[in-house]
PyMOL Python script that loads the backbone (N, CA, C, O; Angstrom):
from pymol import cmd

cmd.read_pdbstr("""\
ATOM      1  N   UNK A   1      -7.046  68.274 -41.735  1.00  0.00           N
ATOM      2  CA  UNK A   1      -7.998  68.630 -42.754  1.00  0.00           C
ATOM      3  C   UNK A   1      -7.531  68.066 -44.088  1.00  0.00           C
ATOM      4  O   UNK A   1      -6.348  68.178 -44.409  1.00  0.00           O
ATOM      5  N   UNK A   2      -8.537  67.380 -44.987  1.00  0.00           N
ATOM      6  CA  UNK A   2      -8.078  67.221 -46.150  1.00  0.00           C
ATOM      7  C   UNK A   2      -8.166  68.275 -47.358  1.00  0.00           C
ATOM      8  O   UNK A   2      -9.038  69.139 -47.457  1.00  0.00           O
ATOM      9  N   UNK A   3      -7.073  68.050 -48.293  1.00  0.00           N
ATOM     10  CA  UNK A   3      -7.151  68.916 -49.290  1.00  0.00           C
ATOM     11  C   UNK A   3      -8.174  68.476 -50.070  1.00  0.00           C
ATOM     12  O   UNK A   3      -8.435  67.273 -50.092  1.00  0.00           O
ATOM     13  N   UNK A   4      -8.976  69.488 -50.902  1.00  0.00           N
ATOM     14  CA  UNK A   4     -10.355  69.202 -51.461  1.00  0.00           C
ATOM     15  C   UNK A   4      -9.623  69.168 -52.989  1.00  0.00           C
ATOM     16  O   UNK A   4      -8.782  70.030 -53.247  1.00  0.00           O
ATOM     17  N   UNK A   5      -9.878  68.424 -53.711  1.00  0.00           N
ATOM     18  CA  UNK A   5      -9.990  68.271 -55.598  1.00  0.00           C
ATOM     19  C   UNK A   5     -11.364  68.157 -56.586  1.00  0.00           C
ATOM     20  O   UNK A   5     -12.424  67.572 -56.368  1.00  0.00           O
ATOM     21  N   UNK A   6     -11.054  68.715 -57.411  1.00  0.00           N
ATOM     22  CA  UNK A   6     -11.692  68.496 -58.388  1.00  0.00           C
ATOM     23  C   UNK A   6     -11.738  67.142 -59.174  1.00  0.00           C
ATOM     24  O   UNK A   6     -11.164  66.988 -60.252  1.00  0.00           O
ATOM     25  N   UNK A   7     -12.657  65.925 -58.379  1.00  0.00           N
ATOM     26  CA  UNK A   7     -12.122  64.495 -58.828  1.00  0.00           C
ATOM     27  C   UNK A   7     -13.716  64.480 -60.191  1.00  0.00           C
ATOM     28  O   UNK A   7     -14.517  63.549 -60.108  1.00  0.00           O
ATOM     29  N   UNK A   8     -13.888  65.432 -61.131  1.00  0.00           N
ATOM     30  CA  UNK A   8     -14.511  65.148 -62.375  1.00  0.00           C
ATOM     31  C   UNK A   8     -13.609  64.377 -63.335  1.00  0.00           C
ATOM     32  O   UNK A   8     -14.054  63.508 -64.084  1.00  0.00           O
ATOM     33  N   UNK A   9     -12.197  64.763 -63.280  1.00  0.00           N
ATOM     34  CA  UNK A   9     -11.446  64.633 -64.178  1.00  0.00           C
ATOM     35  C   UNK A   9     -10.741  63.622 -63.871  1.00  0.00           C
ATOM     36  O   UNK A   9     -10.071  63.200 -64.813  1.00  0.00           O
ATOM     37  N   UNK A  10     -10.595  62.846 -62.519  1.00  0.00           N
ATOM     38  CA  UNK A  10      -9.940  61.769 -62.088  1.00  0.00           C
ATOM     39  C   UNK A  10     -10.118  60.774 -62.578  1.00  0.00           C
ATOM     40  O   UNK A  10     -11.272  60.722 -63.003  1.00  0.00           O
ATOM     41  N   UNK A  11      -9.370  59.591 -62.826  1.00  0.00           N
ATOM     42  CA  UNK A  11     -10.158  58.028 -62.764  1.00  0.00           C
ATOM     43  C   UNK A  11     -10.162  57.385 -61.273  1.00  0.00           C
ATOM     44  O   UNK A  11      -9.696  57.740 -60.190  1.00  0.00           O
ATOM     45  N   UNK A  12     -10.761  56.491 -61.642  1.00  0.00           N
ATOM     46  CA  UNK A  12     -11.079  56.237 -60.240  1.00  0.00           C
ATOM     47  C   UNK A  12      -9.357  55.197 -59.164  1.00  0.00           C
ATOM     48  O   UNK A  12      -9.299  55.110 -57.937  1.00  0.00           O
ATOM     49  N   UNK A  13      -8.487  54.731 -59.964  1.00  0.00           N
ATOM     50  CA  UNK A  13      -7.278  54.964 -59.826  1.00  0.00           C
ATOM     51  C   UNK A  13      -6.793  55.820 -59.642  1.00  0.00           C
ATOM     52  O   UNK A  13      -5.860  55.465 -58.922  1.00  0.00           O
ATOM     53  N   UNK A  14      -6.715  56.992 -59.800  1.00  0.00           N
ATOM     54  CA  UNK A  14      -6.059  58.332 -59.036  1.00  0.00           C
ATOM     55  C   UNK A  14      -7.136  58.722 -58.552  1.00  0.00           C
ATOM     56  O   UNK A  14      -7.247  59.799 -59.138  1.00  0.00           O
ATOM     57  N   UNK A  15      -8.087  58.631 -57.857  1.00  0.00           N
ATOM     58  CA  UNK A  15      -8.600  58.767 -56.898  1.00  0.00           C
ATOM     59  C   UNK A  15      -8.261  57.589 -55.470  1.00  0.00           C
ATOM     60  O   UNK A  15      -8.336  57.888 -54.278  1.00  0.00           O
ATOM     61  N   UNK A  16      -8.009  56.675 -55.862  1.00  0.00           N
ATOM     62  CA  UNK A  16      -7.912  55.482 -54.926  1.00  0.00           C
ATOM     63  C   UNK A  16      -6.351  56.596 -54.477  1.00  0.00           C
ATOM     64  O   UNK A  16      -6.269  57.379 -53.531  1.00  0.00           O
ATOM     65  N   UNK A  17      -5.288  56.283 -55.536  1.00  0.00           N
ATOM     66  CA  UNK A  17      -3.835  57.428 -54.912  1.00  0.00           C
ATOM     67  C   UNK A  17      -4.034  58.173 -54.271  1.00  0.00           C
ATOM     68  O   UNK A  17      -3.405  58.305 -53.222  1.00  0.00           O
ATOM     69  N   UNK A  18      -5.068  59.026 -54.670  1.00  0.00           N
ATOM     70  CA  UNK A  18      -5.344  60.304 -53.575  1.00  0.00           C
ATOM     71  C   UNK A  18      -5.387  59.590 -52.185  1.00  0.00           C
ATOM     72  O   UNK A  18      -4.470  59.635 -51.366  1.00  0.00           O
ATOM     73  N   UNK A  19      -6.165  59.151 -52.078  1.00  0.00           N
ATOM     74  CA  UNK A  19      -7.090  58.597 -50.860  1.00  0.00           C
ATOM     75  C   UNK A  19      -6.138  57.185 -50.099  1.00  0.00           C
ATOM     76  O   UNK A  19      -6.561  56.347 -49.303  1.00  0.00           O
ATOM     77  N   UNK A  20      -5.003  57.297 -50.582  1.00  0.00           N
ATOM     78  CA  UNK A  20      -4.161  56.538 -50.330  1.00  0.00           C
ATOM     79  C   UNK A  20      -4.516  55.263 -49.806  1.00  0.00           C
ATOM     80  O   UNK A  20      -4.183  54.700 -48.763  1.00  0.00           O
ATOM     81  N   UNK A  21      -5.393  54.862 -50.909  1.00  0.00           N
ATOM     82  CA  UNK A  21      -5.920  52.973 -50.947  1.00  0.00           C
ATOM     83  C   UNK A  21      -4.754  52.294 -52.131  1.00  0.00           C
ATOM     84  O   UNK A  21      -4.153  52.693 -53.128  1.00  0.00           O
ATOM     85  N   UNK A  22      -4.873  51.009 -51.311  1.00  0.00           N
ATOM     86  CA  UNK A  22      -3.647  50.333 -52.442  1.00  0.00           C
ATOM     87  C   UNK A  22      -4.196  49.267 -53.081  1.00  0.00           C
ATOM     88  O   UNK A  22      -3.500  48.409 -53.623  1.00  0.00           O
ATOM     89  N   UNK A  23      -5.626  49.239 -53.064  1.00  0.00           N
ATOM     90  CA  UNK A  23      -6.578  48.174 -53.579  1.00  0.00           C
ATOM     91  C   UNK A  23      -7.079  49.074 -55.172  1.00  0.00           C
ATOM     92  O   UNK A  23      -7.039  50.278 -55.427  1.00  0.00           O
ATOM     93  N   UNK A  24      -7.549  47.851 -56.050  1.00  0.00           N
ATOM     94  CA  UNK A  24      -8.307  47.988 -57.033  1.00  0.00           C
ATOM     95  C   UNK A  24      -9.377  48.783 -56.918  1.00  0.00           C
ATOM     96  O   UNK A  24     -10.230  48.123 -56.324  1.00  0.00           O
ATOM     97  N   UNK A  25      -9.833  49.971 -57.199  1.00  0.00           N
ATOM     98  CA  UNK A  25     -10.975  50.759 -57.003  1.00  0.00           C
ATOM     99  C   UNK A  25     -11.627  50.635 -58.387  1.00  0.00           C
ATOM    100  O   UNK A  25     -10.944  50.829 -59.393  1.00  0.00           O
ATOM    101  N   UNK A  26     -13.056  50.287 -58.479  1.00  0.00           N
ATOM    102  CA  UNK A  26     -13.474  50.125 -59.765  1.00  0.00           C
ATOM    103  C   UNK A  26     -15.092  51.005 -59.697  1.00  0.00           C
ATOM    104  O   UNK A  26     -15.552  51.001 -58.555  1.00  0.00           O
ATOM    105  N   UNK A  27     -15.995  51.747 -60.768  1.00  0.00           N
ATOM    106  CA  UNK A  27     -16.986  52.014 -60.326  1.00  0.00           C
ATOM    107  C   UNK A  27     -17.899  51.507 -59.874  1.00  0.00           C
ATOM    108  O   UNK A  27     -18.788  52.191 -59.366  1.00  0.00           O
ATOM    109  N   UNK A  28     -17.977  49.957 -59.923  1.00  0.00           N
ATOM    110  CA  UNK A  28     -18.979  49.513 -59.588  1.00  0.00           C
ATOM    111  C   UNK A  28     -18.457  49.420 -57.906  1.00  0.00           C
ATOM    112  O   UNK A  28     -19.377  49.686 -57.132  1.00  0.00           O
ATOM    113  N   UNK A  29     -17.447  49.166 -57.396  1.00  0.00           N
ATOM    114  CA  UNK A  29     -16.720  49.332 -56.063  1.00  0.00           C
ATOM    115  C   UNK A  29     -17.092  50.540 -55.523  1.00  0.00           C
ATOM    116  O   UNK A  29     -17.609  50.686 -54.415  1.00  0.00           O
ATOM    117  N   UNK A  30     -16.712  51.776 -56.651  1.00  0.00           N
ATOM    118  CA  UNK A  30     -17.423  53.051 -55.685  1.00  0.00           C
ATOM    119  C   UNK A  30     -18.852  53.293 -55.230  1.00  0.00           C
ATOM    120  O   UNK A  30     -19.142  53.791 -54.142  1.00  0.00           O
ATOM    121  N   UNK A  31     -19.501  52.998 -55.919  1.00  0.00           N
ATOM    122  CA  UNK A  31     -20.922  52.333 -56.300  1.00  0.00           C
ATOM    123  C   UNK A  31     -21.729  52.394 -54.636  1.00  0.00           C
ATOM    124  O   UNK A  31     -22.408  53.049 -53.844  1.00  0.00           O
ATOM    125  N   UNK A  32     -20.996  51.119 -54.921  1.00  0.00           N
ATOM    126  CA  UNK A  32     -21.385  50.078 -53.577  1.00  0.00           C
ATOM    127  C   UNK A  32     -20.694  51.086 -52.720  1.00  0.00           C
ATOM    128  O   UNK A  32     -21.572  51.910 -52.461  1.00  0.00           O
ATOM    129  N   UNK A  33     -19.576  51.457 -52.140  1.00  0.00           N
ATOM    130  CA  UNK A  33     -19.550  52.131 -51.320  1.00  0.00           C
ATOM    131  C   UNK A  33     -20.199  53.410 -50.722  1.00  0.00           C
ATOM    132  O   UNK A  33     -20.291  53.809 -49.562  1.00  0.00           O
ATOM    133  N   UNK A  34     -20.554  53.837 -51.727  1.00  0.00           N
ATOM    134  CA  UNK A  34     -21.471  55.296 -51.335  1.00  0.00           C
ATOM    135  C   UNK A  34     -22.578  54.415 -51.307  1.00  0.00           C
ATOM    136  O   UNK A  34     -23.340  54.982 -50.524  1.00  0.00           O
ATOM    137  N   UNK A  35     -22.971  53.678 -51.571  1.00  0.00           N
ATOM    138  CA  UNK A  35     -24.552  53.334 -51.499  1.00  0.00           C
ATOM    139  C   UNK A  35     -24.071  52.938 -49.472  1.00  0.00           C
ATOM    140  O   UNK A  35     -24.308  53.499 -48.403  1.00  0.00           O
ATOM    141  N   UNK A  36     -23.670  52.268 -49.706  1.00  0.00           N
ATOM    142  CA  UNK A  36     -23.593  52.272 -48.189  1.00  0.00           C
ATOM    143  C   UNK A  36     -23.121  52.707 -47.023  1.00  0.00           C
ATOM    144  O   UNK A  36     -23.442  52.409 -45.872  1.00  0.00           O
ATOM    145  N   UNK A  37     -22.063  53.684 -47.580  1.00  0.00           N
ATOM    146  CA  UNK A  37     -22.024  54.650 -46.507  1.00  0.00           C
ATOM    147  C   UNK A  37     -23.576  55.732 -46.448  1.00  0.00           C
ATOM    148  O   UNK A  37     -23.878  56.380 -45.446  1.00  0.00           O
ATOM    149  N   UNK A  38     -24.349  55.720 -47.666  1.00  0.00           N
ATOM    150  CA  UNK A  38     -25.446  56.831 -47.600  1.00  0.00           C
ATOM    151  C   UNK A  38     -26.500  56.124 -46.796  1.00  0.00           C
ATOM    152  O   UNK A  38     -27.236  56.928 -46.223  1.00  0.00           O
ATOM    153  N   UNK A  39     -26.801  54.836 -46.578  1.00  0.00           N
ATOM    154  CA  UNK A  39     -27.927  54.314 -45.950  1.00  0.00           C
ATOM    155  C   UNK A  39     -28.734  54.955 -46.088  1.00  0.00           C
ATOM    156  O   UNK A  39     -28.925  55.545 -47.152  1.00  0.00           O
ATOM    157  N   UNK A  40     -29.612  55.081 -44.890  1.00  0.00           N
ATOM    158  CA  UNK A  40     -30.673  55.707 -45.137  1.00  0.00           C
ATOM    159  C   UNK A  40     -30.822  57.427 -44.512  1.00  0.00           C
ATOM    160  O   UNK A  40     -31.797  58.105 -44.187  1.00  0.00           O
ATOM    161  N   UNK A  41     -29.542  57.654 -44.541  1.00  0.00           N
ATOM    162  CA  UNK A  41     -28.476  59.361 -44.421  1.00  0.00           C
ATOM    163  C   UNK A  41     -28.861  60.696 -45.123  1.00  0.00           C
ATOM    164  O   UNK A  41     -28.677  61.871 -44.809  1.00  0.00           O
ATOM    165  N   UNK A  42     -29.569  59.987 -46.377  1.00  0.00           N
ATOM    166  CA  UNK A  42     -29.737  60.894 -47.297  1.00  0.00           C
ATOM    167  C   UNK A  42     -31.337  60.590 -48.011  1.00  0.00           C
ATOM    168  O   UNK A  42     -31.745  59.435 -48.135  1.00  0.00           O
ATOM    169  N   UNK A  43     -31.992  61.551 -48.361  1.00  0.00           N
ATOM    170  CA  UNK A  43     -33.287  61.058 -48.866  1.00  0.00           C
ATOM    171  C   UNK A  43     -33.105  60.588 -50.141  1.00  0.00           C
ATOM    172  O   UNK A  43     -32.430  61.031 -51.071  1.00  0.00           O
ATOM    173  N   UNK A  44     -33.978  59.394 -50.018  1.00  0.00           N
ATOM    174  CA  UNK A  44     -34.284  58.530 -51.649  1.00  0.00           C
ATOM    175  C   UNK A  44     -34.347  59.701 -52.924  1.00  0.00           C
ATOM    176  O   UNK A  44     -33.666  59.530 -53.935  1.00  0.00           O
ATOM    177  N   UNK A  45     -35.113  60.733 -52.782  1.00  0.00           N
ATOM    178  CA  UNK A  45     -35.197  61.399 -54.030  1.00  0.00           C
ATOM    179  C   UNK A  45     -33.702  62.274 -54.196  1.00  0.00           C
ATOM    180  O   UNK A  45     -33.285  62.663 -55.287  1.00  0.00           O
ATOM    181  N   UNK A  46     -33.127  62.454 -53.125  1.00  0.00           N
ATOM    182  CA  UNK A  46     -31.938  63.272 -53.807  1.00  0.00           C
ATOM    183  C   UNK A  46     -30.535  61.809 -53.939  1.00  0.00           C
ATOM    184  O   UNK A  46     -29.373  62.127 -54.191  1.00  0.00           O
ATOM    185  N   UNK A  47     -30.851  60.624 -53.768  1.00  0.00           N
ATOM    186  CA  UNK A  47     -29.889  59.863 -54.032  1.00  0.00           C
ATOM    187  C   UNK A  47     -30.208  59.689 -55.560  1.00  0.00           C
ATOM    188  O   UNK A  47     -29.314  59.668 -56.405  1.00  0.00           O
ATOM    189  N   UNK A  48     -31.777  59.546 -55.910  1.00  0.00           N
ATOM    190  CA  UNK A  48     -31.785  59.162 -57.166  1.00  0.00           C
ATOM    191  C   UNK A  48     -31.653  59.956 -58.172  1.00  0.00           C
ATOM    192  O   UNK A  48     -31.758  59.661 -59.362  1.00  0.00           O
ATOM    193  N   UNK A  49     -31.301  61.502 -57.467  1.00  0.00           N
ATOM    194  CA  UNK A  49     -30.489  62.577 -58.477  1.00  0.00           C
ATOM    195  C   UNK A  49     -28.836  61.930 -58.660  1.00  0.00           C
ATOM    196  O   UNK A  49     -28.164  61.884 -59.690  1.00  0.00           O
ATOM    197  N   UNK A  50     -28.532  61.537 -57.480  1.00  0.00           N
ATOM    198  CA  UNK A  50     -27.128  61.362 -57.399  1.00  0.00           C
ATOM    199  C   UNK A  50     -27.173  60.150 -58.327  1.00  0.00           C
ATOM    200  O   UNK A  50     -26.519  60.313 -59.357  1.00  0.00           O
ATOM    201  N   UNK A  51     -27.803  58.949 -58.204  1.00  0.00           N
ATOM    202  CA  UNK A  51     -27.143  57.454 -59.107  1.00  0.00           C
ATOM    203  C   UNK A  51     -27.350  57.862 -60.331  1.00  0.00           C
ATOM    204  O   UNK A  51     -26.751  57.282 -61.237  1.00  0.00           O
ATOM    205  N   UNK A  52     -28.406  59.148 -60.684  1.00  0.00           N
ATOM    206  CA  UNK A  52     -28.855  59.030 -62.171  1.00  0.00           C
ATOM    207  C   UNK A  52     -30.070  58.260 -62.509  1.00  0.00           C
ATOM    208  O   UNK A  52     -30.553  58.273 -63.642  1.00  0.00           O
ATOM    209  N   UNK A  53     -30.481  57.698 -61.681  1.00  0.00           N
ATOM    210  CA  UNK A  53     -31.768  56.691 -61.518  1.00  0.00           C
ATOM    211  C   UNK A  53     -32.908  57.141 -62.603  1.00  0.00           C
ATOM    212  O   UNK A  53     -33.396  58.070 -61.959  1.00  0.00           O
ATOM    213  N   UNK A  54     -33.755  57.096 -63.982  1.00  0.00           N
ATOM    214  CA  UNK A  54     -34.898  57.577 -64.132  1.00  0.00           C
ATOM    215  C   UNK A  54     -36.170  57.317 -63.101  1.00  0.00           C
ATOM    216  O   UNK A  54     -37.142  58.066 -63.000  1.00  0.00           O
ATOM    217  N   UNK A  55     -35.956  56.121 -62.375  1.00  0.00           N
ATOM    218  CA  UNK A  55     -37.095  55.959 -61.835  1.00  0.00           C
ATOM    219  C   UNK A  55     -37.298  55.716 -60.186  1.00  0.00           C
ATOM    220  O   UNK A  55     -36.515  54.855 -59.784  1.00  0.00           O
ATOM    221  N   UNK A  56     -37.918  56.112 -59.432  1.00  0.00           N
ATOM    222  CA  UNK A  56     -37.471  56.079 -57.859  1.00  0.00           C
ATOM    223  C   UNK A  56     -37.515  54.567 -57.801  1.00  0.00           C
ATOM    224  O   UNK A  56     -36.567  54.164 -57.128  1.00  0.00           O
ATOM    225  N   UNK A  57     -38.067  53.849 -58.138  1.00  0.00           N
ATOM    226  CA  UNK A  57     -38.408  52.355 -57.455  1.00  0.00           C
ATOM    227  C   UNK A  57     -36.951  51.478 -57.968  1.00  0.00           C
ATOM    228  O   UNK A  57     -36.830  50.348 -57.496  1.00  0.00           O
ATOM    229  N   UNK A  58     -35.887  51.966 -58.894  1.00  0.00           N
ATOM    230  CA  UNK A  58     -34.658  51.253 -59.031  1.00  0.00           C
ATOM    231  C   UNK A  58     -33.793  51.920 -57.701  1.00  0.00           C
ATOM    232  O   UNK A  58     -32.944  51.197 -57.181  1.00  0.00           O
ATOM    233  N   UNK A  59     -33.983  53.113 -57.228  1.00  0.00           N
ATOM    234  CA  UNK A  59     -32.899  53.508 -56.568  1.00  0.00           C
ATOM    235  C   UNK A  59     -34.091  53.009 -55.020  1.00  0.00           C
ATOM    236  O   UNK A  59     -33.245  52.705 -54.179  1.00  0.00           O
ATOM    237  N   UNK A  60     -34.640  52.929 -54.751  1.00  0.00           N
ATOM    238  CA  UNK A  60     -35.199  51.903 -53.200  1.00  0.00           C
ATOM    239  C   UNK A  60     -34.949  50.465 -53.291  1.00  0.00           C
ATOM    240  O   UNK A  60     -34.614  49.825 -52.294  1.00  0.00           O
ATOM    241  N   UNK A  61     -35.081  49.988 -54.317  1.00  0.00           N
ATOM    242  CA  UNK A  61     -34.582  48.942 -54.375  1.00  0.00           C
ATOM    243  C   UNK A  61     -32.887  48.885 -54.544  1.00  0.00           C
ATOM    244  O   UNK A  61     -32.388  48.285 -53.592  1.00  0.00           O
ATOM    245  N   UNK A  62     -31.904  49.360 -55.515  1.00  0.00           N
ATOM    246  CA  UNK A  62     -30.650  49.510 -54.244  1.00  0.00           C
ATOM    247  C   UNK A  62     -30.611  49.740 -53.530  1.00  0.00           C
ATOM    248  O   UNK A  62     -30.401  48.753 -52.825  1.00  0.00           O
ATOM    249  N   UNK A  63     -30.683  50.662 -52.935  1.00  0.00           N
ATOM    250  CA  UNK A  63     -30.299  50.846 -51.365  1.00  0.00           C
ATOM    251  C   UNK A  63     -31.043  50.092 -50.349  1.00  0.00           C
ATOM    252  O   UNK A  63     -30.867  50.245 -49.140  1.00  0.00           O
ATOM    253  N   UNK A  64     -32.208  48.952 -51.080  1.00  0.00           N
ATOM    254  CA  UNK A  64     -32.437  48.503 -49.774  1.00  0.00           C
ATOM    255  C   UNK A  64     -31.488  47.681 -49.841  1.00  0.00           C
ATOM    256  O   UNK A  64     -32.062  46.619 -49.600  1.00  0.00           O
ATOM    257  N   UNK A  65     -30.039  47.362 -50.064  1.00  0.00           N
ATOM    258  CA  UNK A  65     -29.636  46.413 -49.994  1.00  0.00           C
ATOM    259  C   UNK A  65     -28.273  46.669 -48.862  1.00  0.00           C
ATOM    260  O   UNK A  65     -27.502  45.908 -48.278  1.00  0.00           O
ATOM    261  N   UNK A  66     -28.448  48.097 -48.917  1.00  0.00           N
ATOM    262  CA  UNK A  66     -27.571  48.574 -47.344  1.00  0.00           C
ATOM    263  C   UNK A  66     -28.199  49.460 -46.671  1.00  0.00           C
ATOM    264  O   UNK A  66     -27.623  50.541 -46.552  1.00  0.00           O
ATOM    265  N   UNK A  67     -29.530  49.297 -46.038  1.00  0.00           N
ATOM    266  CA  UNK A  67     -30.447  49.818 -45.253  1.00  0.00           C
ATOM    267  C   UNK A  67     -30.589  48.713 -44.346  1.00  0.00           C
ATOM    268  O   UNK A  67     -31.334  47.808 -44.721  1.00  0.00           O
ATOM    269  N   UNK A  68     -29.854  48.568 -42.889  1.00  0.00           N
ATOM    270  CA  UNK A  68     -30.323  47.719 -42.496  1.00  0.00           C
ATOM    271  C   UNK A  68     -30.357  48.585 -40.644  1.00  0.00           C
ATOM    272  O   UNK A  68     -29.757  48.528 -39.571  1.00  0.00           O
ATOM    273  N   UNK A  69     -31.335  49.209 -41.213  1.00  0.00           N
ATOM    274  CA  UNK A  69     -31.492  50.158 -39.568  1.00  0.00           C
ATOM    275  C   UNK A  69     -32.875  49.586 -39.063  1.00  0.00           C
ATOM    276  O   UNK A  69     -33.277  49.812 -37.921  1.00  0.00           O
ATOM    277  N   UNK A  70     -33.520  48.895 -39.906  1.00  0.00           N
ATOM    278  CA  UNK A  70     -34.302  47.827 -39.015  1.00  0.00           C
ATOM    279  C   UNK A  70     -34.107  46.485 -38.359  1.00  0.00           C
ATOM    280  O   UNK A  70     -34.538  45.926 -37.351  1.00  0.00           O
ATOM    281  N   UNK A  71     -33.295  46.204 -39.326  1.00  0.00           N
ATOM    282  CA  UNK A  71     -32.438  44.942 -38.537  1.00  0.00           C
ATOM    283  C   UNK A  71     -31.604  45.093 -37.350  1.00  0.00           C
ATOM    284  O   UNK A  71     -31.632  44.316 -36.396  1.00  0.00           O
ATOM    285  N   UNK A  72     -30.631  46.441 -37.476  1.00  0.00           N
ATOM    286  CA  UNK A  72     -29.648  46.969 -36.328  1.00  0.00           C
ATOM    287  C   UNK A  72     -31.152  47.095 -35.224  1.00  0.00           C
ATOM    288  O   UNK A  72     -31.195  46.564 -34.114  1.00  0.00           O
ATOM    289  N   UNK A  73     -32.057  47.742 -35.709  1.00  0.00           N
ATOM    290  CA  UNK A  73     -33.108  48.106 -34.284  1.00  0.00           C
ATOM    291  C   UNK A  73     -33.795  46.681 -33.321  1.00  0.00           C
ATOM    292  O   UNK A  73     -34.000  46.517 -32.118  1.00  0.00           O
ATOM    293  N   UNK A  74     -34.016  45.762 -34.622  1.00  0.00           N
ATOM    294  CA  UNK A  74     -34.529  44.451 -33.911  1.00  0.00           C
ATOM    295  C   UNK A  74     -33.520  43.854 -32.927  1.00  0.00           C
ATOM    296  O   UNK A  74     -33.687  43.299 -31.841  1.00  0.00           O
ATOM    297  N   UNK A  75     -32.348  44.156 -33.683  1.00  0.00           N
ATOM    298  CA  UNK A  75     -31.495  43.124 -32.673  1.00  0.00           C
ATOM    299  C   UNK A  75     -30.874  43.707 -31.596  1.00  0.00           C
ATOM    300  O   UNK A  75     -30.075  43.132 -30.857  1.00  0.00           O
ATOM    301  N   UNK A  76     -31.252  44.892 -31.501  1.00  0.00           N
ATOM    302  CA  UNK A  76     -31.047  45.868 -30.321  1.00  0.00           C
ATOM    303  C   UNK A  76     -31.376  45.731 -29.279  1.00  0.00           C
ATOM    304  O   UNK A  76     -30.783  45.675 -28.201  1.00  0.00           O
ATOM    305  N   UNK A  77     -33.255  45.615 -29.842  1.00  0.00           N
ATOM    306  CA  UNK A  77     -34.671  45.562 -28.919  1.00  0.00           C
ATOM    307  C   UNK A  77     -34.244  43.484 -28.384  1.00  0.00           C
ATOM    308  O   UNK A  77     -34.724  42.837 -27.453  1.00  0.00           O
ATOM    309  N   UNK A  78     -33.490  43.167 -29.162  1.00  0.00           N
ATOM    310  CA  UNK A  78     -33.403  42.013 -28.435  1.00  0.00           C
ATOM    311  C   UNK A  78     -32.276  41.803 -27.594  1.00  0.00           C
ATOM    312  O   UNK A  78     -32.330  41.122 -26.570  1.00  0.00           O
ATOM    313  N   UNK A  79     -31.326  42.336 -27.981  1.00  0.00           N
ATOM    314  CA  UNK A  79     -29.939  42.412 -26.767  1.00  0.00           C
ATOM    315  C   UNK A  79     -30.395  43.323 -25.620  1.00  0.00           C
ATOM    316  O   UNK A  79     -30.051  42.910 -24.512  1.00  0.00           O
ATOM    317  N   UNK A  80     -31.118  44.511 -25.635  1.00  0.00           N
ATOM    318  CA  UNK A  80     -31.281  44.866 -24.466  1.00  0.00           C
ATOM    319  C   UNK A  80     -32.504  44.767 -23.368  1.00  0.00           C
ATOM    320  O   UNK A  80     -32.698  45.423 -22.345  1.00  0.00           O
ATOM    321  N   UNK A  81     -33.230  43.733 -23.948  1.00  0.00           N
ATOM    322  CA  UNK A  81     -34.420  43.312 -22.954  1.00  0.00           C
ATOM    323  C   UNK A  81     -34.136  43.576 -21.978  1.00  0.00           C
ATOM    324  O   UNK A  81     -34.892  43.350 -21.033  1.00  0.00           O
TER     325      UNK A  81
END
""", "prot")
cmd.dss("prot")
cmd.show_as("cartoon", "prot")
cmd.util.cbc("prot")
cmd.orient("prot")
């Protein structure tokens, strides 16, 4: 089990320590990572609470850029003919 923190107060360098990464963690890095671990996991309107988004059509347009559960399905429907 991991220990849970209060990472408000972190930078994103002692968060990378925590998480025992030895790479450059930057926000636009975290960014991108939650955008794509969230795919399409989480609904558009509560992501665009999460990015801060004012407007829904900026936050569909990120994430379509790691939504690719139609592509995973096409090439599915084609490997398993």
């Amino acid at each position: 089990m991991f220990k849970r923190y209060d990472t408000s107060c972190f930078s994103t360098k002692d968060i990378a320590e925590l998480a025992m990464i030895d790479k450059k963690i930057t926000c636009h890095i975290s960014r991108h990572s939650f955008g794509n671990i969230a795919g399409d996991k989480i609904p558009v309107q509560m992501l665009q609470k999460l990015y801060r988004h004012s407007d829904i059509s900026t936050t569909i347009g990120y994430q379509s850029h790691f939504d690719h559960s139609k592509t995973d399905k096409a090439l599915n429907n084609v490997l398993d003919f």
